[in-house]
C-alpha positions in Angstrom: -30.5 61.6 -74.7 -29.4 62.0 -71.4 -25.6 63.3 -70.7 -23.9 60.1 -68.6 -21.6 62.4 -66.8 -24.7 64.1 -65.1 -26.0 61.2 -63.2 -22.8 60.3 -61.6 -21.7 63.8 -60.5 -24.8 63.2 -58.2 -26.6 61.7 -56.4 -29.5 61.7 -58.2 -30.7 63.1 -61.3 -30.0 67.1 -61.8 -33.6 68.3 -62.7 -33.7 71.9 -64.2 -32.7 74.8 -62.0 -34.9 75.9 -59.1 -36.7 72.0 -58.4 -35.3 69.5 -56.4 -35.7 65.5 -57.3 -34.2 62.1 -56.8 -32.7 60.3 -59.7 -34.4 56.5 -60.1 -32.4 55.1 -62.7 -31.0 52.5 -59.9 -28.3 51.5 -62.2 -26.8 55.2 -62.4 -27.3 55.7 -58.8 -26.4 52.8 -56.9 -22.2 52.4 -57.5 -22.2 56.3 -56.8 -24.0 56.0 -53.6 -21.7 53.0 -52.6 -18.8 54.7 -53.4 -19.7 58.0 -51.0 -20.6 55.8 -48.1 -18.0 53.9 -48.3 -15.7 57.1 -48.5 -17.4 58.7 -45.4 -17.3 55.2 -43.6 -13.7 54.8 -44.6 -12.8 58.5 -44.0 -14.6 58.5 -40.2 -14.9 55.0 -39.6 -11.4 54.4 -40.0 -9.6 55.7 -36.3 -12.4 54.2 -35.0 -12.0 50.6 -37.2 -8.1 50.9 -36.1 -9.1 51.1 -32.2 -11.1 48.2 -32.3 -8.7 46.4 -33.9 -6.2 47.6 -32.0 -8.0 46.8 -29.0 -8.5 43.2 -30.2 -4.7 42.9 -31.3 -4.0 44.0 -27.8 -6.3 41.5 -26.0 -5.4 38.5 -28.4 -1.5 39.6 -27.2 -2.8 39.4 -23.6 -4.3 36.1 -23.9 -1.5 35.1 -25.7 1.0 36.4 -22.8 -1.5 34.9 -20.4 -1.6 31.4 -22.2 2.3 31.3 -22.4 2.7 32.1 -18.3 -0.3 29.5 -17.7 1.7 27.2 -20.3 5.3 27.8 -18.3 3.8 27.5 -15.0 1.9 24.1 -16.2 4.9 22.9 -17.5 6.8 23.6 -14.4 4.2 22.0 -12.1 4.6 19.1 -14.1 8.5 18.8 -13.6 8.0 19.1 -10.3 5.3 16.4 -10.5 7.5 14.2 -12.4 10.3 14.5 -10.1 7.6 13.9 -7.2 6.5 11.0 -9.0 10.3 9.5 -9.9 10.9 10.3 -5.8 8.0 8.4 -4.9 8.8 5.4 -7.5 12.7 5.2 -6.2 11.0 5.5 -2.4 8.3 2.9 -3.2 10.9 0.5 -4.7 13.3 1.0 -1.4 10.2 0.4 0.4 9.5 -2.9 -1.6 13.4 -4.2 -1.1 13.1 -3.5 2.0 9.8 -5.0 2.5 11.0 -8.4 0.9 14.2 -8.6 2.7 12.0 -8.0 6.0 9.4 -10.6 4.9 12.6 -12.8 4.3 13.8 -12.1 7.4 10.4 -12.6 9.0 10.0 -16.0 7.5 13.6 -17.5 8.5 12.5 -16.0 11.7 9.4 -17.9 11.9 11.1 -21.2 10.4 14.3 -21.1 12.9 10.9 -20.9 15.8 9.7 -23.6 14.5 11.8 -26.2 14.4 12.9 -24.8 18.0 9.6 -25.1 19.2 9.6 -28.6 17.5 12.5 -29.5 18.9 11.0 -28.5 22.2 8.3 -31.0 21.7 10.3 -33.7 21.0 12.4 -33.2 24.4 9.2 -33.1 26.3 7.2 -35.8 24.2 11.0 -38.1 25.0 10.8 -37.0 28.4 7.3 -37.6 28.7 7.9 -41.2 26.8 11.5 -42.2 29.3 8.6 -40.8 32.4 6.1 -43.3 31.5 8.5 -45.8 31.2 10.2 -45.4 34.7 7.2 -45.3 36.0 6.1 -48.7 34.5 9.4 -50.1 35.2 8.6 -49.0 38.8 5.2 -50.6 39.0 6.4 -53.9 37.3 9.0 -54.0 40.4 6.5 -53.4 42.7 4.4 -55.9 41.2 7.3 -58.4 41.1 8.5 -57.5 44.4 5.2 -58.1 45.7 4.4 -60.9 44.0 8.0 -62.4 45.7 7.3 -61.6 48.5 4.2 -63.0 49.0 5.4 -66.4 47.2 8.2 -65.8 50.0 5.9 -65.5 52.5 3.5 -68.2 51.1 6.4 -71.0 51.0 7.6 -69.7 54.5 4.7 -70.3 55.8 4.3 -73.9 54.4 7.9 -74.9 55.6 7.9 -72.5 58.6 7.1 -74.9 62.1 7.0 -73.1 65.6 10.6 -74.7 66.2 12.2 -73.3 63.3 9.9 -70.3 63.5 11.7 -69.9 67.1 15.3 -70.6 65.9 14.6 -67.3 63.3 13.6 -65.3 65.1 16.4 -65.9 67.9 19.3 -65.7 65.2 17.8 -62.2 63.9 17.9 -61.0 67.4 21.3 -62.0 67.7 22.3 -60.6 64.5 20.3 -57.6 65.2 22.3 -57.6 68.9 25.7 -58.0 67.3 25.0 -55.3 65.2 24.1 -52.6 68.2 27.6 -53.8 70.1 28.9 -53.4 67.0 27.8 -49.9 66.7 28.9 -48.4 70.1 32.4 -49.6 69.6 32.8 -47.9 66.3 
């Protein structure tokens, strides 16, 4: 039988003295194999395993600097936008007091020109009215001037004779006379 302690001193299988060979019992061979590649990966691998870790640690720190001065900055832009934002509101309500007492103020406005302008009408629409009527008054006593006259005229001419048409006109003379006398001595 084989002596155990010779297949894992190697890697392989010692053969007798002055030949070289490979051992192919897998099962001997494998776990030592493993075992030296993982020393020689650990042994040289390892500064270089540790720098790329450490160059990892170093950028994950970065990002993580980064993402905190991106996060304070955010968080500052958005107190300023909030106070922006409570500005604008407290402005925006001033402006809509405002804007209601002015439409207030409008509409009284437009009310108290109203019922001026109203009132305007009705002076003119009562002037207009005591006008016409004036001037209908006027015409009536035109009409009923005219109408008296000539029912004067008519009945002096049915009584009226040349004698008494004579007499008249003698005593308006007179009167008319007596009047001019009376005229130059005042």
């Amino acid at each position: 039988m084989k002596n155990i302690t010779d297949s894992f001193l190697c890697l392989g299988y010692w053969p007798p003295a002055g030949s070289f060979g490979f051992n192919t019992d897998i099962l001997a061979t494998n776990p030592i194999n493993l075992s030296v590649v993982l020393g020689v990966l650990v042994f040289f691998g390892k500064g270089v395993l540790s720098d790329l870790l450490d160059n990892r640690k170093q950028k994950i720190l970065r990002t993580i600097r980064n993402s905190e001065e991106l996060r304070e900055g955010a968080v500052e832009q958005l107190e300023k936008a909030q106070a922006r934002l409570r500005k604008v509101e407290t402005e925006a309500d001033r402006f809509r007091v405002n804007g209601y007492s002015e439409i207030e103020r409008e509409k009284l406005n437009l009310i108290n020109s109203i019922y001026t302008t109203l009132e305007q009408l009705e002076n003119y629409k009562n002037e207009t009215i005591h006008f016409e009527q004036q001037r209908v008054i006027n015409q009536v006593r035109q009409r009923v001037l005219q109408q008296a006259l000539q029912g004067a005229l008519r009945t002096l001419n049915s009584c009226l004779n040349n004698e008494l048409h004579l007499r008249t006109v003698s005593a308006n003379i007179g009167m008319f006379g007596a009047m001019k006398e009376k005229k130059k001595t005042d």
